[in-house]
C-alpha positions as CSV (number, residue, x, y, z in Angstrom):
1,X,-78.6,30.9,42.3
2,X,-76.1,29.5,39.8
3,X,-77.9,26.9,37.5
4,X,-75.7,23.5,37.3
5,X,-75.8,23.7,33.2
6,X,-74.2,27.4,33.6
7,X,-70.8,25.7,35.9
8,X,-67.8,25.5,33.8
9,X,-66.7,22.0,32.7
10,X,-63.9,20.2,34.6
11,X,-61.7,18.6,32.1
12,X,-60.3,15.3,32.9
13,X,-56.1,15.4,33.3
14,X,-56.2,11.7,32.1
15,X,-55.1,13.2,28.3
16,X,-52.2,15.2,29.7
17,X,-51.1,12.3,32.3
18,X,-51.4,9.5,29.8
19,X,-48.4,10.6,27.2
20,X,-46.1,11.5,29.9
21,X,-47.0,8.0,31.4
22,X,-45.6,6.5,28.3
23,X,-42.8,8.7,27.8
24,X,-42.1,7.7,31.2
25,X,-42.4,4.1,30.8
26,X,-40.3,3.9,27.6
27,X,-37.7,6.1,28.8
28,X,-37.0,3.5,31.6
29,X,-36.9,0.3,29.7
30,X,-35.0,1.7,27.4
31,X,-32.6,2.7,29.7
32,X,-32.6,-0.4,31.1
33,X,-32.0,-1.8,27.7
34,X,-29.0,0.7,27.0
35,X,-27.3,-0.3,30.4
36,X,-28.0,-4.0,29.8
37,X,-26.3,-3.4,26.4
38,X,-23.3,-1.5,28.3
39,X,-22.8,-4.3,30.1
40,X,-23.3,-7.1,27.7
41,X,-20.7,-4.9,25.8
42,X,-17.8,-4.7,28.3
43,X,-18.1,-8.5,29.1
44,X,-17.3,-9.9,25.5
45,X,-14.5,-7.4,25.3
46,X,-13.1,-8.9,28.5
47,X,-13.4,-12.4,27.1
48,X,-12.4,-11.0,23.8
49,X,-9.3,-9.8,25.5
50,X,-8.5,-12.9,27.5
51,X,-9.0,-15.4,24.4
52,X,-6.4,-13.0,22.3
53,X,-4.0,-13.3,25.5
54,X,-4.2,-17.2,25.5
55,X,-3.2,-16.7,21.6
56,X,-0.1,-14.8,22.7
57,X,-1.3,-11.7,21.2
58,X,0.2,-8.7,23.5
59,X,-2.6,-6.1,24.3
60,X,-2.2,-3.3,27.1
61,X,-4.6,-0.6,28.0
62,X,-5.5,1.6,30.5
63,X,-9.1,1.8,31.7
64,X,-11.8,1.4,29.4
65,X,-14.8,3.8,30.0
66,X,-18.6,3.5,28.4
67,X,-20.4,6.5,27.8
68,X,-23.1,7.5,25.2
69,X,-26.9,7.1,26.8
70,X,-29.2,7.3,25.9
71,X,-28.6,6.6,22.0
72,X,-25.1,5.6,21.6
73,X,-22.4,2.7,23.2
74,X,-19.2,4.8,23.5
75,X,-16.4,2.8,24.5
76,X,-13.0,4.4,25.0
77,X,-9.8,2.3,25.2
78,X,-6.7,4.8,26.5
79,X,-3.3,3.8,25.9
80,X,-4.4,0.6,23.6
81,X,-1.7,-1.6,22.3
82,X,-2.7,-4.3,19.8
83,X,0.2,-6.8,18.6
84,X,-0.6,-10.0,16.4
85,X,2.1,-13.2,17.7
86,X,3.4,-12.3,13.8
87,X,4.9,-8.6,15.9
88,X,2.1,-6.9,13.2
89,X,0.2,-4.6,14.8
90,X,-0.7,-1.1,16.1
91,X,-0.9,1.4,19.6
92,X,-2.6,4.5,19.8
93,X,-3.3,7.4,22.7
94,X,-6.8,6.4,22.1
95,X,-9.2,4.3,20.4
96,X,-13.0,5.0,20.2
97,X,-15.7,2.7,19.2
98,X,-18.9,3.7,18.9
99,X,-22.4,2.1,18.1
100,X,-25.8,3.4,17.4
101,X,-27.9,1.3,20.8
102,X,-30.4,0.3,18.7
103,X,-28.1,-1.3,16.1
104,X,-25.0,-2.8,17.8
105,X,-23.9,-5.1,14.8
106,X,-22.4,-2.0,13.7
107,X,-19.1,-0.6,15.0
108,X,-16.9,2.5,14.0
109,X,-13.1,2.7,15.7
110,X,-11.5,5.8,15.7
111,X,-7.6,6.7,16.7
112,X,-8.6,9.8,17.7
113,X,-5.2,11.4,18.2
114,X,-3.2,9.1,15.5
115,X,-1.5,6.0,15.8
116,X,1.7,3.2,15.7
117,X,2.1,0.7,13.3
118,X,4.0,-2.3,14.4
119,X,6.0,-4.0,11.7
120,X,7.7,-7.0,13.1
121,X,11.1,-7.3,12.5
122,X,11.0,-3.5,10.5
123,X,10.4,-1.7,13.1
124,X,7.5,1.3,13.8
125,X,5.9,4.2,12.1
126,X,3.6,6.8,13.2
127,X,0.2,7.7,11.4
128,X,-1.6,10.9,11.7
129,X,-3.5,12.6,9.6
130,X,-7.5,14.0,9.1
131,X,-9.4,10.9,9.6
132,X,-8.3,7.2,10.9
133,X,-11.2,5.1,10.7
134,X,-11.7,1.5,10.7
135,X,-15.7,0.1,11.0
136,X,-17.1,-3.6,11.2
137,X,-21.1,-4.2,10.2
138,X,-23.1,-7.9,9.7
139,X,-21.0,-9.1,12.8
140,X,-23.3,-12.2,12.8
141,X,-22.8,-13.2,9.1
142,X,-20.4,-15.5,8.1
143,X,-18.1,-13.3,6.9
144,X,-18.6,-9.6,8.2
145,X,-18.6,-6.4,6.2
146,X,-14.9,-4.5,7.1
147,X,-13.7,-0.8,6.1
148,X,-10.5,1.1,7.0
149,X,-10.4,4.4,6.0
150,X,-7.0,6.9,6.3
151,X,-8.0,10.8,5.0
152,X,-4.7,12.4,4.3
153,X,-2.6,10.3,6.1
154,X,1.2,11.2,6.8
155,X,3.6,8.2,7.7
156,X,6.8,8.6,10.1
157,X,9.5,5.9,10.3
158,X,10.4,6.0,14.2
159,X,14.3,5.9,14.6
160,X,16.3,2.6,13.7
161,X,13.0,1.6,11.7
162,X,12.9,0.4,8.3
163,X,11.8,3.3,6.0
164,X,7.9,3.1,4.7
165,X,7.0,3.3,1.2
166,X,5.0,6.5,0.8
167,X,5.2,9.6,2.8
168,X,1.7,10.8,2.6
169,X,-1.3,10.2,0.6
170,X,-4.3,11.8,-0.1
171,X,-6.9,8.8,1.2
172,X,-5.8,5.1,1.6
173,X,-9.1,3.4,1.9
174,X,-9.7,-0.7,1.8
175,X,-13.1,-2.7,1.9
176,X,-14.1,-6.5,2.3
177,X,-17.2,-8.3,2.0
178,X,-18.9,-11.9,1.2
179,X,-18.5,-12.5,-2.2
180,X,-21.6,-10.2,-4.2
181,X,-22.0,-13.3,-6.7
182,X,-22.4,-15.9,-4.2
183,X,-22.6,-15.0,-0.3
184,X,-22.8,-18.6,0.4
185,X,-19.3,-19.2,-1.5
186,X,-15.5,-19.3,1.0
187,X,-14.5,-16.2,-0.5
188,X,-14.4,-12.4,0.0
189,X,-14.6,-9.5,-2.3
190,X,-12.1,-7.1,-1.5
191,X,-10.9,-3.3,-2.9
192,X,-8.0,-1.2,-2.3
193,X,-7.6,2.5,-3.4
194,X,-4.6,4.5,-2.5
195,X,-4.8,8.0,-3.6
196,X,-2.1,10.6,-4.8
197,X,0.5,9.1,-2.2
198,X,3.8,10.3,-2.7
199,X,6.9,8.5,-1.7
200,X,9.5,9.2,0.9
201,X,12.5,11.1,0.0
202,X,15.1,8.8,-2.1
203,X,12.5,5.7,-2.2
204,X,10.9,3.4,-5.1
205,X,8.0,5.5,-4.9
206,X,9.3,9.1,-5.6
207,X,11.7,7.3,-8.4
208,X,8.7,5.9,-10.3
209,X,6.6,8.6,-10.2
210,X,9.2,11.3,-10.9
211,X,8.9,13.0,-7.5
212,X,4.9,13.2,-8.5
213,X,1.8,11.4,-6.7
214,X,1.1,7.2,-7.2
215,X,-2.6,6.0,-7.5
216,X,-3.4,2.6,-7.2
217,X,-6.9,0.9,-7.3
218,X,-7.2,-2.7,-7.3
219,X,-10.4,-5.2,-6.8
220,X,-10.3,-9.0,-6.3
221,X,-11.8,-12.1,-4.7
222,X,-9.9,-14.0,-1.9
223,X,-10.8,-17.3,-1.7
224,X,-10.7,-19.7,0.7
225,X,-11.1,-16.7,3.1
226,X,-12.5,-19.2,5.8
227,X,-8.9,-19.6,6.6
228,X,-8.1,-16.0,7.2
229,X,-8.2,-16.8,11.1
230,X,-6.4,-17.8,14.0
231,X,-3.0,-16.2,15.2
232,X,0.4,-17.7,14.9
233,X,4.4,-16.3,14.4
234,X,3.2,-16.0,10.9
235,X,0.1,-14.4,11.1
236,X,-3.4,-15.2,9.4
237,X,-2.0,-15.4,5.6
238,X,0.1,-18.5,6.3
239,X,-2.5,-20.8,7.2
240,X,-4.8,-19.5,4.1
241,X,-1.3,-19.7,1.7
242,X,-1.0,-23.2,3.2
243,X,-5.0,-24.2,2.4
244,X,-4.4,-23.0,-1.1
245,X,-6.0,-19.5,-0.6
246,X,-5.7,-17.0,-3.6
247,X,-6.1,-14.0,-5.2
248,X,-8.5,-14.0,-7.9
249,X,-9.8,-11.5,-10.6
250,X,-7.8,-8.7,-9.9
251,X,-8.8,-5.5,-11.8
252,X,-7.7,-2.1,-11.5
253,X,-5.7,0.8,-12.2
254,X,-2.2,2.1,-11.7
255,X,-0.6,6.1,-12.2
256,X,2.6,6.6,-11.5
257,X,4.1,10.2,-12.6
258,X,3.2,10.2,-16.1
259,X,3.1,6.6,-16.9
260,X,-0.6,4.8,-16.4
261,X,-1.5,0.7,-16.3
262,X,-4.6,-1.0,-16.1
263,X,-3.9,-4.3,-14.2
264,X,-5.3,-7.5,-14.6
265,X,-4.6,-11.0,-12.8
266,X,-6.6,-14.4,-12.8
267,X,-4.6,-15.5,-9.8
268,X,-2.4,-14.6,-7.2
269,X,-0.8,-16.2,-4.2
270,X,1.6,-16.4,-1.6
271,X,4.8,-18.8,-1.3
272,X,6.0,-20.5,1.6
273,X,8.5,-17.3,2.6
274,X,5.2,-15.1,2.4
275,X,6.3,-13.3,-1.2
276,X,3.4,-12.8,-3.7
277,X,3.6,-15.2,-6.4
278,X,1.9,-15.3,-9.9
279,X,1.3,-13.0,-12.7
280,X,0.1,-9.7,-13.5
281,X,-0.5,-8.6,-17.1
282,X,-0.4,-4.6,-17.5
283,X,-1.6,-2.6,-20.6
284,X,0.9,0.4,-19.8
285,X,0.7,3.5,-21.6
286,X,4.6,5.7,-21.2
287,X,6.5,2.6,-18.5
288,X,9.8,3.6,-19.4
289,X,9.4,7.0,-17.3
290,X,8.1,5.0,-14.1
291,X,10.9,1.9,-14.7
292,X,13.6,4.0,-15.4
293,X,13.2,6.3,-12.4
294,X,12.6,3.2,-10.3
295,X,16.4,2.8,-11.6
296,X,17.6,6.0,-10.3
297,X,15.8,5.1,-6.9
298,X,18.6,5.3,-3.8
299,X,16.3,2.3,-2.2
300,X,18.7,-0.8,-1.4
301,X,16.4,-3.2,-2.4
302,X,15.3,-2.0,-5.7
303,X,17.7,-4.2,-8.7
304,X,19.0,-1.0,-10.5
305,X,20.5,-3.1,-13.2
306,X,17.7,-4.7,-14.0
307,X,15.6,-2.1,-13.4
308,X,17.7,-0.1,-16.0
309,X,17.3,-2.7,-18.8
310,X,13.9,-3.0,-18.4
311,X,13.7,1.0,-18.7
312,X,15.8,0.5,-22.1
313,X,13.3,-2.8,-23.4
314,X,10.6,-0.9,-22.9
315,X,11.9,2.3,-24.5
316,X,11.9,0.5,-27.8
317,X,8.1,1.4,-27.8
318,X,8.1,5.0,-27.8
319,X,5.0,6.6,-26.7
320,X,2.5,3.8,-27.8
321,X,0.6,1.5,-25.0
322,X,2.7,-1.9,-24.6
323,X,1.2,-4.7,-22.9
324,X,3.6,-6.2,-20.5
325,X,3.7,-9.2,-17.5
326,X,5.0,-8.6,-14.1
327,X,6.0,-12.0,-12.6
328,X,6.0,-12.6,-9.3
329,X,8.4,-15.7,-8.9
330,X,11.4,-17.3,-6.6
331,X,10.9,-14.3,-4.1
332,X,11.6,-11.6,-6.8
333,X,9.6,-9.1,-9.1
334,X,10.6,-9.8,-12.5
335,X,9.8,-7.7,-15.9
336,X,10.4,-10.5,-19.0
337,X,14.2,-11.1,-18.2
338,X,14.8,-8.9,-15.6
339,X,15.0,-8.7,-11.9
340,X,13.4,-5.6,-10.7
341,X,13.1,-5.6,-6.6
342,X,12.0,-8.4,-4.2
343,X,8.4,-9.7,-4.6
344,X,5.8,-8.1,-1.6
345,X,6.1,-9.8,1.3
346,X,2.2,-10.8,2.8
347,X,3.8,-12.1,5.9
């Protein structure tokens, strides 16, 4: 006979059942969470949606699908079209959004195969290139952190359109967020950085730069950014022009060809036509190249007469850095006396 000590142990299953009891349990709440998210998801679009429609914004789209579980909320919009009451706006094939599940205050959008750009009254251009990215984090703050980010973009005029300034550029990126020195202040810190662009054939751009690559990079504060909101036929930036928003502390950096700036501004604004007013002091180092091939420029709107004497002013100089102000006034860019081009247009 067997002795009881000399039976093999029975080990208990408990330790094997137990983790894959958890796993178990976890997996389905959290699937429960990631559908309740889905669906928590689709509903604010849809009031989203209706609340821009009552604004008379115009936006089409086929159906919208939500993918992703178990760690992701993929929503794809087919055959978007976006358009502001102002006629600004943009379509694409399709846009992507996506968000990790467990953080859904941050959002990447992606035009997966390009995109239109709607310019009112001057008409459309197409936009493809390596990357189109635009992302939105802290959607519960005040003011939420925004990115749009272009990698090697290429821009084409559609027919009876206005021509666009560049015609490609290495990266076009832009940034906002609350104000780094004071969070709790009405005001946004915002950056632009357009990268080796060069210009279309015949344009302002490819004059200045001497058929070579423009970089601009520019920082500043917009204040009363509170007002940045709500649609209307002349978009966001009229109702912040008329609350007294502006441009403040501009800093950065301008290469044109050969020629170089740094650029500085205390204040900027925007008139009641929507033109950029103010001043902007440059410390320039060789202008006359990027002024007097702004003269050459076949672009109608560029003042080639003025343009030319303030190529020969500046010539005086020689090679040495000049300091010089670019005014911003009556709807038209002005060097000292002369008229060079119509001041940019904000809306």
């Amino acid at each position: 006979m067997t002795n009881d000590s000399e039976r093999p142990q029975r080990h208990s299953r408990r330790g094997i059942v137990v983790p894959f009891t958890i796993a178990g349990i976890v997996l389905v709440v959290w699937t429960a969470w990631w559908f309740y998210l889905v669906q928590q998801i689709e509903t604010r679009l849809d009031a989203q949606v209706a609340a821009l429609r009552q604004n008379g914004w115009t936006i089409n789209h086929a159906e919208v699908t939500t993918t992703g579980w178990p760690f992701r909320a993929r929503v794809a919009i087919p055959h978007a079209e976006i358009v502001a009451p102002s006629g600004h706006g943009l379509s694409a094939p399709e846009l992507v959004a996506e968000a990790n599940a467990w953080n859904p205050d941050h959002w990447v959008v992606v035009a997966t195969d390009g995109l239109t750009l709607a310019r009112a009254d001057k008409g459309r251009v197409g936009v493809r290139g390596d990357g189109l990215r635009f992302s939105v984090s802290h959607l519960r703050e005040r003011f939420p952190d925004l990115r749009v980010e272009m990698i090697r973009p290429v821009f084409t005029a559609h027919e009876d359109a206005q021509p666009f300034p560049i015609a490609s550029a290495d990266r076009i990126q832009f940034e906002a967020r609350p104000h780094r020195e004071n969070e709790d202040a009405d005001a946004v810190d915002v950056l632009f950085n357009l990268q080796d662009a060069r210009g279309r054939p015949g344009g302002p751009v490819e004059g200045a730069t001497r058929q070579g690559q423009l970089t601009l990079r520019l920082e500043g504060v917009v204040q009363e950014a509170s007002r940045l909101a709500g649609p209307n036929a002349a978009g966001v930036f009229s109702a912040w022009t008329e609350a007294g928003g502006r441009l403040t502390d501009v800093r950065g950096e301008l290469i044109a060809g050969e020629s170089r700036a740094r650029v500085l501004s205390e204040g900027l604004s925007a008139g009641p036509d929507g033109r950029l007013q103010g001043d902007l002091a440059l410390n320039a180092e060789a202008p006359g190249a990027a002024i007097s091939g702004l003269a050459g420029s076949q672009e109608g709107a560029v003042n080639r007469v003025g343009a030319a004497g303030a190529a020969a002013a500046t010539a005086i100089q020689g090679d040495r850095p000049v300091d010089l102000t670019i005014r911003f006034r009556d709807g038209r860019t002005w060097l000292g006396p002369f008229a060079l081009a119509p001041a940019p247009r904000l809306f």
